[in-house]
Wavefront OBJ file of the C-alpha trace (Angstrom):
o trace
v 0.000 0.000 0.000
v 2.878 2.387 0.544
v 5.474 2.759 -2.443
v 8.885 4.746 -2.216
v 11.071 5.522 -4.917
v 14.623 7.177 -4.853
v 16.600 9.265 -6.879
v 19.268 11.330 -6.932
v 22.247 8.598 -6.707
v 25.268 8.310 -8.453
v 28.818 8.636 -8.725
v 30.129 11.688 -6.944
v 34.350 12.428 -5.720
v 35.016 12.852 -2.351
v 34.338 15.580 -0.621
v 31.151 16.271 -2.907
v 27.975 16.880 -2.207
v 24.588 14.606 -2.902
v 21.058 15.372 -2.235
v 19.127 11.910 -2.770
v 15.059 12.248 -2.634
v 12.375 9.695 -1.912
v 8.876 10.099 -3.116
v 6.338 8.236 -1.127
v 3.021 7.215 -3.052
v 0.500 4.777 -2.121
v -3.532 3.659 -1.185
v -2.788 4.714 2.727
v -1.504 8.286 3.531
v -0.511 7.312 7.142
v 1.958 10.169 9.160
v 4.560 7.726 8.986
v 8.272 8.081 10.511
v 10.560 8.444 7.831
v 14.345 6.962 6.932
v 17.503 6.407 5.243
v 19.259 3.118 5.397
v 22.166 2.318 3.400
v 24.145 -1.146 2.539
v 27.591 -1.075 1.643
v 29.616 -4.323 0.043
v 29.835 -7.064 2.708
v 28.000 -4.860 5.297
v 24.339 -5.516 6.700
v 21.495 -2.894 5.746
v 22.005 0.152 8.447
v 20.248 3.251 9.581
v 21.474 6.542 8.155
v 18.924 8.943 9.684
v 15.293 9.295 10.658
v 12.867 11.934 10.713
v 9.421 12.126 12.442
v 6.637 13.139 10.975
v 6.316 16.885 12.167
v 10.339 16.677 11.357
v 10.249 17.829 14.722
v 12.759 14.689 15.542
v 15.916 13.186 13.813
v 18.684 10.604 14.674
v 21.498 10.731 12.890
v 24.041 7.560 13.258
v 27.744 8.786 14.395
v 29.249 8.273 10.623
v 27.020 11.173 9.398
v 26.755 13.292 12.097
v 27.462 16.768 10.801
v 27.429 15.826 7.232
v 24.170 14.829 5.826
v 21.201 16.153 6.902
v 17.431 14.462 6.863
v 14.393 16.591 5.901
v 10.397 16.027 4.243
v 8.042 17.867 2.498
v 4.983 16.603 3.624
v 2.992 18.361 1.338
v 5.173 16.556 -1.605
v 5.075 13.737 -0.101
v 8.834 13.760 -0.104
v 11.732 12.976 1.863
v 15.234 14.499 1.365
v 18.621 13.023 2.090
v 21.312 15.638 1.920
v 24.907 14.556 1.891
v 27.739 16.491 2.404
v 31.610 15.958 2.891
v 31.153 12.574 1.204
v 33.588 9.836 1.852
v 34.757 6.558 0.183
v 33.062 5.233 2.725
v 30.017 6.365 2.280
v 29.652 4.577 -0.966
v 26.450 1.884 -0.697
v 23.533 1.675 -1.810
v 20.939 3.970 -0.046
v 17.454 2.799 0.893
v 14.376 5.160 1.707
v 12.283 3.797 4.245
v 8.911 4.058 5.841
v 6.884 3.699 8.890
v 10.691 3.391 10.665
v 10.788 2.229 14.411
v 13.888 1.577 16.617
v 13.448 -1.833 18.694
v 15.837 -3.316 20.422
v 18.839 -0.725 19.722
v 17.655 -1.424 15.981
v 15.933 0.196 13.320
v 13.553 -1.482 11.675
v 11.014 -0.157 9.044
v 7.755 -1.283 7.146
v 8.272 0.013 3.755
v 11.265 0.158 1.932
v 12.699 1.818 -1.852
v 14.346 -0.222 -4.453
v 17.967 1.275 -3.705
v 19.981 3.893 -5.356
v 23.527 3.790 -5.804
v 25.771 6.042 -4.217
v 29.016 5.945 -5.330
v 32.262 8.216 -4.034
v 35.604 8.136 -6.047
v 38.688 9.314 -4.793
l 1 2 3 4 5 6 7 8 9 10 11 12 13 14 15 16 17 18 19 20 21 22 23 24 25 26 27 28 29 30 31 32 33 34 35 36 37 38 39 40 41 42 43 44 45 46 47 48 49 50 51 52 53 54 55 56 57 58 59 60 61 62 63 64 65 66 67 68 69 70 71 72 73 74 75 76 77 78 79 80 81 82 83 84 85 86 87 88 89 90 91 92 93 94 95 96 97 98 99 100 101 102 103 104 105 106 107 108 109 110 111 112 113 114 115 116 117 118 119 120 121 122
């Protein structure tokens, strides 16, 4: 019932700038929690940030911190992933996610994006 769909990935040096964008769509237009997960090669799916839906709330994990910044349009229906500062390290692919809850120390979502690929060249 809920359908997200990135964009905005690609290939980008280091020390560039990214914004990626996730349009939400669907039969149930529920104030869902919003996020960005990401999965890099060999690494398990993990939370980038979160944003509530007032936006009035964000997490950030420590790799970020400082460097990308979360944000919606509610209206648009729209959620914005802005990257800064990137790193070789950042490279992965990025997941938008929906409906987002942390249990357990973990985030864990109800909706997810195909992917986009984020990749940072030295």
């Amino acid at each position: 019932q809920v359908q997200l769909v990135e964009s905005g990935g690609g290939l980008v040096q280091a020390g560039g700038s990214l914004r990626l964008s996730c349009a939400r769509s669907g039969r149930t237009f529920s104030s869902y929690d919003m996020g960005w997960f990401r999965q890099a090669p060999g690494k398990e799916r993990d939370v980038v940030a979160i944003i509530s839906w007032s936006a009035d709330s964000t997490y950030y994990a420590d790799s970020v911190k400082g460097r990308f910044t979360i944000s919606r349009d509610n209206a648009k229906n729209t959620v914005y992933l802005e990257m800064n500062s990137l790193k070789l390290e950042d490279t992965a692919v990025y997941y938008c996610a929906a409906n987002t809850r942390l249990v357990a120390r973990t985030w864990r979502a109800g909706y997810w994006g195909q992917g986009t690929q984020v990749t940072v060249s030295s």
